[in-house]
TIMIVO-984490 format. One record per atom (N, C-alpha, C): residue in three letters; atom name; x, y, z. Coordinates in nm, 3 decimals, decimal comma. Layout:
<atoms>
{ALA CA {X Y Z}}
...
</atoms>
This chain:
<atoms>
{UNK N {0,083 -0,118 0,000}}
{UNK CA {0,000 0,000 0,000}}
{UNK C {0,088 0,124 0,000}}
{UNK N {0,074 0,207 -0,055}}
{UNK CA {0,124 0,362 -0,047}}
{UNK C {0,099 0,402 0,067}}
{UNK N {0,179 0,501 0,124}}
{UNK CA {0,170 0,629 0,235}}
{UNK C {0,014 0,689 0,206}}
{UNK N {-0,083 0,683 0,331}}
{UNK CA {-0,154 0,811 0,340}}
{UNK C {-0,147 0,960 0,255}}
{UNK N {-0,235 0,981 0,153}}
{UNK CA {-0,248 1,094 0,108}}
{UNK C {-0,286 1,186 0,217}}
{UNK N {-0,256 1,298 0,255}}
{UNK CA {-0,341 1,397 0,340}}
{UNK C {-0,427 1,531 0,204}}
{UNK N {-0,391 1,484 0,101}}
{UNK CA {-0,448 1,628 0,001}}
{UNK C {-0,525 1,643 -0,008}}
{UNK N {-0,579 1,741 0,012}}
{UNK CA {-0,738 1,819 0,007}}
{UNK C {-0,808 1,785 0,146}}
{UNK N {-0,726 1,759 0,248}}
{UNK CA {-0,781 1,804 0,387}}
{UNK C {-0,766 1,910 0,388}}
{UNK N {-0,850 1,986 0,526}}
{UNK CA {-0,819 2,113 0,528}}
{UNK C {-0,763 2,138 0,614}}
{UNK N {-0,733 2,307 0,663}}
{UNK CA {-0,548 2,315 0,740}}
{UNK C {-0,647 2,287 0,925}}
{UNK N {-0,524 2,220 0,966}}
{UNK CA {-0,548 2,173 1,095}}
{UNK C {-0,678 2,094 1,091}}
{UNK N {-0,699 2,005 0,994}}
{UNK CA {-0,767 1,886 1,017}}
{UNK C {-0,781 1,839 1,085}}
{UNK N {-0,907 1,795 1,144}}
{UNK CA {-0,889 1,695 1,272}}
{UNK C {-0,916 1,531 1,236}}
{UNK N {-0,841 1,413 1,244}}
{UNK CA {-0,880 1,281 1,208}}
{UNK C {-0,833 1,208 1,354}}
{UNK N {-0,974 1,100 1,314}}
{UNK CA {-0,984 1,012 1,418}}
{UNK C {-0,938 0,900 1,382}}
{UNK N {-0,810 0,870 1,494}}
{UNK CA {-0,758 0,726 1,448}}
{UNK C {-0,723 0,636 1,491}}
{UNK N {-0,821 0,538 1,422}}
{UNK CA {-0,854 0,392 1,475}}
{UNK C {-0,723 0,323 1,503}}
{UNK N {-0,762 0,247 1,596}}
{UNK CA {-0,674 0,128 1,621}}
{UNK C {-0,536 0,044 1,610}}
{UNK N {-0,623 0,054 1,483}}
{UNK CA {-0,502 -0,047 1,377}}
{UNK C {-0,360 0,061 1,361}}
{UNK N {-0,417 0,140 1,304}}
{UNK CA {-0,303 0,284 1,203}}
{UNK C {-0,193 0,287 1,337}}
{UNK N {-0,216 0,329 1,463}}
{UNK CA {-0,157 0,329 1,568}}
{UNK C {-0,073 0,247 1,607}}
{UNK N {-0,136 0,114 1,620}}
{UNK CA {-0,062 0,014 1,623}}
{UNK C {0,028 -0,005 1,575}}
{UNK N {-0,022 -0,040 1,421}}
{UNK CA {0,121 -0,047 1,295}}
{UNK C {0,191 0,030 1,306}}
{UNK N {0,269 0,140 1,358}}
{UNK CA {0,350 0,237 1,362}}
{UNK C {0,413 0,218 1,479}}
{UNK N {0,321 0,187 1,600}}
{UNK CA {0,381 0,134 1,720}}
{UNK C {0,489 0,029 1,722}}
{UNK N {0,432 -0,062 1,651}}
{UNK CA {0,512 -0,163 1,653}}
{UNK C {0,556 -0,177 1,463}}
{UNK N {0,636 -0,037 1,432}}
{UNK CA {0,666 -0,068 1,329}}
{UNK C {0,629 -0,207 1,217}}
{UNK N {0,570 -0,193 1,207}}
{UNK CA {0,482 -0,317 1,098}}
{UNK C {0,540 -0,316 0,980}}
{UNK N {0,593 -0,418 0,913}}
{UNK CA {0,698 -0,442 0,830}}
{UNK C {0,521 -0,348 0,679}}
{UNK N {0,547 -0,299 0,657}}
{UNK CA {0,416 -0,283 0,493}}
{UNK C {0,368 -0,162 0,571}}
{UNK N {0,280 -0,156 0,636}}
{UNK CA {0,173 -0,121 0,708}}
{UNK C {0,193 0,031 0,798}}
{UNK N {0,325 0,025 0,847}}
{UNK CA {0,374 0,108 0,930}}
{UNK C {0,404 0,240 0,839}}
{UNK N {0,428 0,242 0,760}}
{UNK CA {0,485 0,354 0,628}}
{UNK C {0,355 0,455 0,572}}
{UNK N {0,252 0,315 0,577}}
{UNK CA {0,104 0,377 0,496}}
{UNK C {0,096 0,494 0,601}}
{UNK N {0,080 0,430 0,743}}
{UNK CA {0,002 0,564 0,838}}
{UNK C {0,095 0,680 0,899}}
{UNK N {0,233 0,636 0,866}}
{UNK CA {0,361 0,738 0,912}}
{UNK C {0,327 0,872 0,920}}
{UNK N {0,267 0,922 0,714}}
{UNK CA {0,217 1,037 0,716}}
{UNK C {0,165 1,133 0,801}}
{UNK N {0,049 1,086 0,849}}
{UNK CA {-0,052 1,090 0,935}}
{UNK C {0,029 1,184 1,081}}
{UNK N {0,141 1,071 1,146}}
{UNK CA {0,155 1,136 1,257}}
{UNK C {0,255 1,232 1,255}}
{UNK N {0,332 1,222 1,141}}
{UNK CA {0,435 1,332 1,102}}
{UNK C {0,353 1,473 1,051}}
{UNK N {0,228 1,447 0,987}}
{UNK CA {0,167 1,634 1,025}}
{UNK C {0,142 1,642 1,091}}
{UNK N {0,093 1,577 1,209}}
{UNK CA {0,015 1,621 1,330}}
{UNK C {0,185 1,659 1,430}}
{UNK N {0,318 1,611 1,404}}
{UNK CA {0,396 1,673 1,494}}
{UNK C {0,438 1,787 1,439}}
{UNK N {0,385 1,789 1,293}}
{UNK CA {0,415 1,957 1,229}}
{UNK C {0,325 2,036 1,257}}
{UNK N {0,232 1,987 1,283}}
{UNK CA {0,067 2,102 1,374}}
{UNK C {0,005 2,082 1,217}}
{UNK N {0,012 2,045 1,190}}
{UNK CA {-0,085 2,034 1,008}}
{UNK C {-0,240 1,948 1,054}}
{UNK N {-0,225 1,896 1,130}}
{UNK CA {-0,332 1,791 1,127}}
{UNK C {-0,364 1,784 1,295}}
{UNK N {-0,442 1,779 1,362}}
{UNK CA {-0,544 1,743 1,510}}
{UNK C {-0,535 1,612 1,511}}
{UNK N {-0,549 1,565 1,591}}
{UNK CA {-0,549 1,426 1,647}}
{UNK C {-0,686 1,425 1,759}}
{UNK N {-0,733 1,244 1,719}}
{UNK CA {-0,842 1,204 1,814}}
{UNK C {-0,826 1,095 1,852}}
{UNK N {-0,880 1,014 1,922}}
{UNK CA {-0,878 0,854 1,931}}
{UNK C {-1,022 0,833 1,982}}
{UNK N {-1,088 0,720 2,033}}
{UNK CA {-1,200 0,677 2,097}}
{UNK C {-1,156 0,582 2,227}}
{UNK N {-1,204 0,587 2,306}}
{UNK CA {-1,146 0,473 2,459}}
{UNK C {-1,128 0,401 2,420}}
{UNK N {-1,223 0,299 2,321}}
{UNK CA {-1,208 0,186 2,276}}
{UNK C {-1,047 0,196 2,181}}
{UNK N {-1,057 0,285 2,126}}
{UNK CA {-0,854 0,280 2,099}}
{UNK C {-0,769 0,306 2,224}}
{UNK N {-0,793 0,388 2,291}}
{UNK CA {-0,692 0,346 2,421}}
{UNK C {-0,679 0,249 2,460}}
{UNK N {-0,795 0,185 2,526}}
{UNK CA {-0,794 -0,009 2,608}}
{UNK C {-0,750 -0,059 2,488}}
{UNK N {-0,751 -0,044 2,370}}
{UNK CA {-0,675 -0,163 2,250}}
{UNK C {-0,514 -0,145 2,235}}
{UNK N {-0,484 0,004 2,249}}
{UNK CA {-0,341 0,042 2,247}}
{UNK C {-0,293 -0,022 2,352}}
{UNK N {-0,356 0,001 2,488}}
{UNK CA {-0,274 0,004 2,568}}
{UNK C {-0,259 -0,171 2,584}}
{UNK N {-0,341 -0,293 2,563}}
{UNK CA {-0,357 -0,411 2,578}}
{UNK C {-0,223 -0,476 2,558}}
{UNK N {-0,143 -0,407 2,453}}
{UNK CA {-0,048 -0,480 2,442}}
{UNK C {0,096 -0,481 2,533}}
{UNK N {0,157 -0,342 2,516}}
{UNK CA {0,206 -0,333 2,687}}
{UNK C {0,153 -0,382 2,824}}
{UNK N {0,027 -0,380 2,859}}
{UNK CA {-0,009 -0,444 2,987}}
{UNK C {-0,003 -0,558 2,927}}
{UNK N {-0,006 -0,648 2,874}}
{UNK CA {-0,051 -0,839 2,844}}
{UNK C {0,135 -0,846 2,847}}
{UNK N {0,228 -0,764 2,791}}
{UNK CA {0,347 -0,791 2,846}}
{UNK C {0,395 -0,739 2,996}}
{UNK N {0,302 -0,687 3,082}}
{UNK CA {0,330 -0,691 3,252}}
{UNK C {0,417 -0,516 3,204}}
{UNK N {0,440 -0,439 3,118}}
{UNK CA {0,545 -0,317 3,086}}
{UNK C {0,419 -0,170 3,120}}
{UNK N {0,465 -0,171 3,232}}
{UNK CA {0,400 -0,035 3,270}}
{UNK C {0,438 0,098 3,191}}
{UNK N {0,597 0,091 3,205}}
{UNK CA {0,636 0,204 3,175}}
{UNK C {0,601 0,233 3,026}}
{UNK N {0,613 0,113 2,932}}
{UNK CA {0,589 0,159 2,808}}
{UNK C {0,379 0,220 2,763}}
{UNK N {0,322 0,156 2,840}}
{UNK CA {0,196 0,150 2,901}}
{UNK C {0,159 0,308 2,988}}
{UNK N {0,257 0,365 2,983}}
{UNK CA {0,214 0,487 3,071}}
{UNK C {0,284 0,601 2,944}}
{UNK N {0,337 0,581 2,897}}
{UNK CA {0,431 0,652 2,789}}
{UNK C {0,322 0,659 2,664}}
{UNK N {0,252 0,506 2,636}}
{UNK CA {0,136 0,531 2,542}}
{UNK C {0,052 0,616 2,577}}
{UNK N {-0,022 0,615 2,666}}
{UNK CA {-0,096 0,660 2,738}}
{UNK C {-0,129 0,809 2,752}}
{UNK N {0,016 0,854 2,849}}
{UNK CA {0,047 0,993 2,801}}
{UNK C {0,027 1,074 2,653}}
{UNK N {0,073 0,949 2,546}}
{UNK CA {0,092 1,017 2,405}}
{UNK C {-0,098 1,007 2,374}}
{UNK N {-0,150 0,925 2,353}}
{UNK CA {-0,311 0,911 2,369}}
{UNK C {-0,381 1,004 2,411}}
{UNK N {-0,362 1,049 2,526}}
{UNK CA {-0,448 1,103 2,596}}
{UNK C {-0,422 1,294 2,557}}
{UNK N {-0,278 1,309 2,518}}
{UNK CA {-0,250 1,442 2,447}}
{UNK C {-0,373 1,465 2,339}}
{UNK N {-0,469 1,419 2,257}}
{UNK CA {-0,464 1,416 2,169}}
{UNK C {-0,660 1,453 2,196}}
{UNK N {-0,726 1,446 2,136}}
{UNK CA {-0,900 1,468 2,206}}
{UNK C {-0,925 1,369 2,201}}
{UNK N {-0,995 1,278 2,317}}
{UNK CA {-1,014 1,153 2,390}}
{UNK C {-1,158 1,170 2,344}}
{UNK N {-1,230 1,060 2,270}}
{UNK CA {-1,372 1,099 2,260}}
{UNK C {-1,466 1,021 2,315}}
{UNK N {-1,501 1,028 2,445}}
{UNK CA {-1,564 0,890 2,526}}
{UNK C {-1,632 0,849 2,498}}
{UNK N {-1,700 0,744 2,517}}
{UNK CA {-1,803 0,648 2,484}}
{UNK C {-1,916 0,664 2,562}}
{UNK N {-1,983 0,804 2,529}}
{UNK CA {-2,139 0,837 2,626}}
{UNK C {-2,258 0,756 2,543}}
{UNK N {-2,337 0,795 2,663}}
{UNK CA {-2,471 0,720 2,574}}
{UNK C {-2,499 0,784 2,387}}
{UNK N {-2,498 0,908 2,381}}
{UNK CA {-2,529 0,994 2,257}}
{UNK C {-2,435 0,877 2,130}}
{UNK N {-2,280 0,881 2,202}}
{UNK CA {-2,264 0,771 2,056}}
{UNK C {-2,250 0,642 2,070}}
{UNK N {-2,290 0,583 2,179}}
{UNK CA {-2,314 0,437 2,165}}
{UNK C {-2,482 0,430 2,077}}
{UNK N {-2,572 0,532 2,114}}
{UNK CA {-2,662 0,540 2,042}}
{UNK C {-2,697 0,491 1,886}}
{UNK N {-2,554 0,623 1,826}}
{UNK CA {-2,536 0,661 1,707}}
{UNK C {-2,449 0,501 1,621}}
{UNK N {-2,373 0,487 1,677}}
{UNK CA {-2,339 0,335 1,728}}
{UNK C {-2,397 0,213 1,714}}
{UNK N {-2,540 0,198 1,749}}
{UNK CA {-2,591 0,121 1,751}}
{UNK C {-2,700 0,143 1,615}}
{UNK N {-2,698 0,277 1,568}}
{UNK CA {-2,777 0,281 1,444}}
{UNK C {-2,708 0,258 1,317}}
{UNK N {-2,567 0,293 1,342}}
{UNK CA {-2,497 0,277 1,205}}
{UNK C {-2,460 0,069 1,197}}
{UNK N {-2,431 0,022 1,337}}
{UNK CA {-2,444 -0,150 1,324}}
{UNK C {-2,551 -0,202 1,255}}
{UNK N {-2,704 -0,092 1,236}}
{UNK CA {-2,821 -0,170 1,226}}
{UNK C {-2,827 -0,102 1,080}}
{UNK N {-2,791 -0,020 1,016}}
{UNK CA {-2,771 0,025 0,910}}
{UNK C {-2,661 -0,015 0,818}}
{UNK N {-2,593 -0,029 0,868}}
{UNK CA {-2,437 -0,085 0,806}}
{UNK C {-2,348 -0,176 0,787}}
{UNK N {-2,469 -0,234 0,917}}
{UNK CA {-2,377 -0,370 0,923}}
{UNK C {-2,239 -0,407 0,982}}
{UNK N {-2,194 -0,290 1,062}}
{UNK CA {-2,072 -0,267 1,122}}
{UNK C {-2,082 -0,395 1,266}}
{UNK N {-1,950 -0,395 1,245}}
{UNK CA {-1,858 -0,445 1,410}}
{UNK C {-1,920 -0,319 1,473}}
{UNK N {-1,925 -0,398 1,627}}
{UNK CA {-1,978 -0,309 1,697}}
{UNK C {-1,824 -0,153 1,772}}
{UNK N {-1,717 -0,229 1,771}}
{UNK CA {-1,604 -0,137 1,762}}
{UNK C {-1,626 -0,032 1,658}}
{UNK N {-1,627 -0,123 1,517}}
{UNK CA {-1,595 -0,063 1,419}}
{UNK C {-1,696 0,071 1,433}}
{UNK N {-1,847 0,057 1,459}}
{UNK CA {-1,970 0,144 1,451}}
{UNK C {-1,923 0,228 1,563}}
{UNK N {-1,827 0,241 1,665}}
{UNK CA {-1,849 0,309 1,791}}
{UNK C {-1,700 0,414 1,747}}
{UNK N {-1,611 0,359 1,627}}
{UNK CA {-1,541 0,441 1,576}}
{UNK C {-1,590 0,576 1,496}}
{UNK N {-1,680 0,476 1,397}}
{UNK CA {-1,711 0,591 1,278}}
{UNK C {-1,837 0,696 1,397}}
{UNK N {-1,909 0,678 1,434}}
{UNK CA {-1,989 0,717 1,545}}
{UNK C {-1,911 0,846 1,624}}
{UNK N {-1,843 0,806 1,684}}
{UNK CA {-1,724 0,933 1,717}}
{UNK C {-1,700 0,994 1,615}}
{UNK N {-1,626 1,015 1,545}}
{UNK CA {-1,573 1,056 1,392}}
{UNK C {-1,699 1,173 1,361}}
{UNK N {-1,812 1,101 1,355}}
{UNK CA {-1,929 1,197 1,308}}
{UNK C {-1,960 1,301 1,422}}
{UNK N {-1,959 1,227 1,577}}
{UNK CA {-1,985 1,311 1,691}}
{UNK C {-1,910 1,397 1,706}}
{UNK N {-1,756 1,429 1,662}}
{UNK CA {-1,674 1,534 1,688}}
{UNK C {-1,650 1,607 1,560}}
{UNK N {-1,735 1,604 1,414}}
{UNK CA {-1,687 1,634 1,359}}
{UNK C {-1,550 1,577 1,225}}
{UNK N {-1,507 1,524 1,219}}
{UNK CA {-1,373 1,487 1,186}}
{UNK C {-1,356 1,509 1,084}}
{UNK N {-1,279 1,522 0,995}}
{UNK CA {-1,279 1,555 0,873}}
{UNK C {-1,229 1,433 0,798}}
{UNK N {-1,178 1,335 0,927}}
{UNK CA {-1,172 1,187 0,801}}
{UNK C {-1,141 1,064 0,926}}
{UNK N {-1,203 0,968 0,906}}
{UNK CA {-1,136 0,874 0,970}}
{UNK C {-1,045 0,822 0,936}}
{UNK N {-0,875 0,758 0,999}}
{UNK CA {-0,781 0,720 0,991}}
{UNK C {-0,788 0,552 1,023}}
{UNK N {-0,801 0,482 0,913}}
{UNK CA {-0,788 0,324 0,998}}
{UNK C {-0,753 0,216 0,854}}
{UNK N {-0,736 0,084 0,889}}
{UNK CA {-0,653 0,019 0,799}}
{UNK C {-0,765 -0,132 0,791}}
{UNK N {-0,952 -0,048 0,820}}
{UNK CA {-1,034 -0,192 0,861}}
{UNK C {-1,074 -0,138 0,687}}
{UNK N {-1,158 -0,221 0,659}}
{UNK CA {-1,208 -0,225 0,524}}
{UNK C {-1,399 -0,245 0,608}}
{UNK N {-1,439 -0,299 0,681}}
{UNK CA {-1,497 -0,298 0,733}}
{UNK C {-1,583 -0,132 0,716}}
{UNK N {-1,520 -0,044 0,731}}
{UNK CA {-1,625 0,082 0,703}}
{UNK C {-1,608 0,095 0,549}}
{UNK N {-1,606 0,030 0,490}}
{UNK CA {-1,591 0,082 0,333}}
{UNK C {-1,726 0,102 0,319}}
{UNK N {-1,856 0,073 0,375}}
{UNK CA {-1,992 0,087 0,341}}
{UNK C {-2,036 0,182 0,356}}
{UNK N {-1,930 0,303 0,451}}
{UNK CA {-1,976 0,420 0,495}}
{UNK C {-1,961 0,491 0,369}}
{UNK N {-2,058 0,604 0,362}}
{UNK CA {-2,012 0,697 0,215}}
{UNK C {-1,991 0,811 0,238}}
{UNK N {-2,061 0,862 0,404}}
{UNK CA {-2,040 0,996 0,427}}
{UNK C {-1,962 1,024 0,536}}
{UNK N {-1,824 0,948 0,534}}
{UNK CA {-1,714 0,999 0,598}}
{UNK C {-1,638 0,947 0,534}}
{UNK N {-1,534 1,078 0,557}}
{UNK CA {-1,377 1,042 0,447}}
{UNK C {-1,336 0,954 0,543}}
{UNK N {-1,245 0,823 0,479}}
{UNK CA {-1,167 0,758 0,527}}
{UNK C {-1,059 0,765 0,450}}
{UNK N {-0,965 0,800 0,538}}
{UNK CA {-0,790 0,750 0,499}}
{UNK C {-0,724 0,589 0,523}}
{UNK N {-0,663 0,568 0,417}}
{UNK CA {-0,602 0,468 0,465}}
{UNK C {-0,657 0,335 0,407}}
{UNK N {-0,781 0,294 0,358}}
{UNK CA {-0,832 0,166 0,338}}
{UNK C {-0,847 0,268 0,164}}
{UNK N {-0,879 0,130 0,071}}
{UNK CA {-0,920 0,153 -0,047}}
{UNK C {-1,101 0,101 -0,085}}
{UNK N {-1,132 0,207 -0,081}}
{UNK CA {-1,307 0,106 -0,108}}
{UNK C {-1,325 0,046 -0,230}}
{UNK N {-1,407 -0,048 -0,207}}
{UNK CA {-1,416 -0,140 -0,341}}
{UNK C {-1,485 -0,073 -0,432}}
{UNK N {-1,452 -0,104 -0,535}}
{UNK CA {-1,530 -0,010 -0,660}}
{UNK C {-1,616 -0,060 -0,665}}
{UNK N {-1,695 0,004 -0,736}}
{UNK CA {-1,859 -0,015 -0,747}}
{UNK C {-1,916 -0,105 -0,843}}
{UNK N {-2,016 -0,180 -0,873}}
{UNK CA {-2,023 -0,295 -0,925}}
{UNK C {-2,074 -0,245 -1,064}}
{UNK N {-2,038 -0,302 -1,165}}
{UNK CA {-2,115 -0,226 -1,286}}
{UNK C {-2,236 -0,240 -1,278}}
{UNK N {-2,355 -0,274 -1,213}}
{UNK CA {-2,450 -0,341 -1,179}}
{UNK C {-2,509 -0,167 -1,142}}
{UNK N {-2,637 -0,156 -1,213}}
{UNK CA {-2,734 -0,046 -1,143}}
{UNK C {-2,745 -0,038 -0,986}}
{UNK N {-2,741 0,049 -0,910}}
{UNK CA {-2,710 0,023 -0,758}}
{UNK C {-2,881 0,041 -0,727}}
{UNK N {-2,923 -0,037 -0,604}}
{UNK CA {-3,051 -0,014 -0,565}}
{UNK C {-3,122 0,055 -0,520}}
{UNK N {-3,240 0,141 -0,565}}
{UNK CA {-3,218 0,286 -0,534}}
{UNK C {-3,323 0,262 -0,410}}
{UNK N {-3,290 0,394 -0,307}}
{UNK CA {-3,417 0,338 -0,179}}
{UNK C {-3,523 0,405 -0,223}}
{UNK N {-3,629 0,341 -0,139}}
{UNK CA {-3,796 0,374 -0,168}}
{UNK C {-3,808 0,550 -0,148}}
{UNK N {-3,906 0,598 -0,214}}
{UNK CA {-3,853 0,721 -0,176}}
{UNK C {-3,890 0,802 -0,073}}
{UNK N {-3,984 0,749 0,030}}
{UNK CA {-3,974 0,771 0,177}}
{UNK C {-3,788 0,804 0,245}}
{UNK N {-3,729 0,696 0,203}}
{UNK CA {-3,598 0,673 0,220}}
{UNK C {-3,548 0,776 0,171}}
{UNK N {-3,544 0,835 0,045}}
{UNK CA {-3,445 0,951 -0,015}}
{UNK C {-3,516 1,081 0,026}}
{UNK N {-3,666 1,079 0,063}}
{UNK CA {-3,760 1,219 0,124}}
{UNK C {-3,704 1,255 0,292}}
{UNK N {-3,618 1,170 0,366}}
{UNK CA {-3,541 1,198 0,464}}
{UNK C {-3,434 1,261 0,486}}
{UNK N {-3,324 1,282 0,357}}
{UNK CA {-3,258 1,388 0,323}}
{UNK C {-3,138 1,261 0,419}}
{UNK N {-3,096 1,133 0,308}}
{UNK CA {-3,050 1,075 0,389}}
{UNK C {-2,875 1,096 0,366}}
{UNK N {-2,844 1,218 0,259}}
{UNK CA {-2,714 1,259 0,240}}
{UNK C {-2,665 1,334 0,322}}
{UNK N {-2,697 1,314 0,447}}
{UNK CA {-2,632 1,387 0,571}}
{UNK C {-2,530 1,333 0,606}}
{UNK N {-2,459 1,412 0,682}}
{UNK CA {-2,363 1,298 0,802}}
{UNK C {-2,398 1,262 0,927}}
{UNK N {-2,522 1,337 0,952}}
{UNK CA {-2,584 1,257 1,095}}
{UNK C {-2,618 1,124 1,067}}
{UNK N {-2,476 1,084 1,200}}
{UNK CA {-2,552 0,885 1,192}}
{UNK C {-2,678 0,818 1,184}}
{UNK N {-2,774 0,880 1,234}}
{UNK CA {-2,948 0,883 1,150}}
{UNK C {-2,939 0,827 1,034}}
{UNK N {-2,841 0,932 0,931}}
{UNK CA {-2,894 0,931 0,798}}
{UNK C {-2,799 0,881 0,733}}
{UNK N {-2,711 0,813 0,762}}
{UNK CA {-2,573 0,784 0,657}}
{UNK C {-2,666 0,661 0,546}}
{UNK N {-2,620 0,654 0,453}}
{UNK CA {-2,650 0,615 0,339}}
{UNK C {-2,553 0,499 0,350}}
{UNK N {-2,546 0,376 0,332}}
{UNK CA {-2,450 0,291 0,322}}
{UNK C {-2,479 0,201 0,184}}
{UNK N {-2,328 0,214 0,136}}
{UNK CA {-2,321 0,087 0,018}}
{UNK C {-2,359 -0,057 0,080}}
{UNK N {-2,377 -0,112 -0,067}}
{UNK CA {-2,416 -0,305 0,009}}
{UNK C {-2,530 -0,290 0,088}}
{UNK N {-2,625 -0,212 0,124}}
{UNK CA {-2,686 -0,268 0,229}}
{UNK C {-2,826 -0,243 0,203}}
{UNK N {-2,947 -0,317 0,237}}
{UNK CA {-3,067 -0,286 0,158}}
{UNK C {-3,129 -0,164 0,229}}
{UNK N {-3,144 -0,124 0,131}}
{UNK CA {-3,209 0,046 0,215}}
{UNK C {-3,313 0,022 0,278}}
{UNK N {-3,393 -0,092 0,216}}
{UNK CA {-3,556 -0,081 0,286}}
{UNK C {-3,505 -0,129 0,515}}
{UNK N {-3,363 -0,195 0,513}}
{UNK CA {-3,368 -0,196 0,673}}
{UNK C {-3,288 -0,094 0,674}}
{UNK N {-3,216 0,008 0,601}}
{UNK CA {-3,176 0,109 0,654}}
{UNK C {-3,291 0,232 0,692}}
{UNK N {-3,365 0,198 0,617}}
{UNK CA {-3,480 0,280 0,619}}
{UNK C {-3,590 0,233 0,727}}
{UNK N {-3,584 0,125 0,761}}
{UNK CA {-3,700 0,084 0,870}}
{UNK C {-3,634 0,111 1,006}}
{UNK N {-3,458 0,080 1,030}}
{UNK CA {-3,402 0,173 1,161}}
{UNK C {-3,439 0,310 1,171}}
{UNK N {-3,445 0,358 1,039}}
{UNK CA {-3,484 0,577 1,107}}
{UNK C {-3,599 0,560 1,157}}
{UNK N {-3,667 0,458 1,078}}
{UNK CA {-3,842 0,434 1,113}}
{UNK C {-3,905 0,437 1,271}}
{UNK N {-3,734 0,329 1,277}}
{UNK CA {-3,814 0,303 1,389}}
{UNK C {-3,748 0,369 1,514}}
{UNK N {-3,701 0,427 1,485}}
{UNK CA {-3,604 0,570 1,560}}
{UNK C {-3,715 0,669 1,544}}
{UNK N {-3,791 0,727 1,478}}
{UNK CA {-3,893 0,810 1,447}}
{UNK C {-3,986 0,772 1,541}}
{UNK N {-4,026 0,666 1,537}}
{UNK CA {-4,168 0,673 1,637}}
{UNK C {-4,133 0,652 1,735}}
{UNK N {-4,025 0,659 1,791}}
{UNK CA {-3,983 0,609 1,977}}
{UNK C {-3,971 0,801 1,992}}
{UNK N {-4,006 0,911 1,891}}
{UNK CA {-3,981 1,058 1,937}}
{UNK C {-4,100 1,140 1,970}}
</atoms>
């Protein structure tokens, strides 16, 4: 894979970044480590903001504690926590739980992009392929699959009368996935208001 493009972010971008990207750099990853290098080399030039989600802290930090290494474990930590920590409140486990039922996401994966939308971000940073279904957040770092020559399925138009080209997790639009249950989650998010 190539290095992370950052072009056509805008100045002092803020990206949220998953898991993986972190990792691989952490532990220098023979391929892998190079793609997300970019990434943390603008953010020590001030070009780029930094985020993570808890659920990336307890994953960062898992691997120093499962080796008993505090110190390296407190050194992550420190560097993590510099950065905007975006907790896991009810509002985006919520959001979270609508994009899993829309998207089809890991429930990690949904509590990533979920943040990402809750703070804003201007792109998520991660190396899952797993959000490739998302359409209305930039992701760095993964390549989405191209699109099938195949007419794509258009939703009912209740579904497109919701104005579902937003980025509120409500409304994300996802590839692969049949609109009529993406459309029966707002549904049924609608009448519980």
């Amino acid at each position: 894979m190539e290095p992370i493009s950052l072009e056509g972010l805008p100045e002092s971008a803020l990206l949220l970044i998953d898991s993986a990207p972190i990792i691989h750099v952490l532990e220098d990853h023979s391929g892998l480590a190079g793609v997300f290098k970019p990434v943390f080399e603008a953010h020590h030039k001030g070009r780029v903001r930094l985020a993570v989600t808890t659920v990336t802290l307890a994953e960062v930090l898992t691997g120093p504690l499962s080796a008993h290494n505090e110190a390296l474990a407190e050194r992550y930590r420190a560097t993590l926590k510099s950065w905007f920590v975006v907790d896991l409140d009810a509002e985006v486990a919520e959001s979270a739980a609508r994009l899993r039922a829309a998207c089809r996401l890991q429930l990690v994966d949904a509590v990533q992009a979920a943040s990402a939308l809750a703070i804003g971000a201007d792109a998520l940073v991660t190396h899952d392929r797993d959000f490739s279904a998302l359409r209305d957040l930039r992701l760095l770092g993964i390549e989405r699959p191209r699109p099938s020559p195949e007419k794509p399925h258009a939703p009912p138009q209740e579904f497109r009368s919701h104005g579902f080209k937003s980025c509120h997790p409500d409304q994300l639009i996802c590839s692969g996935v049949d609109p009529h249950l993406a459309w029966l989650s707002i549904q049924a998010s609608a009448t519980k208001e």
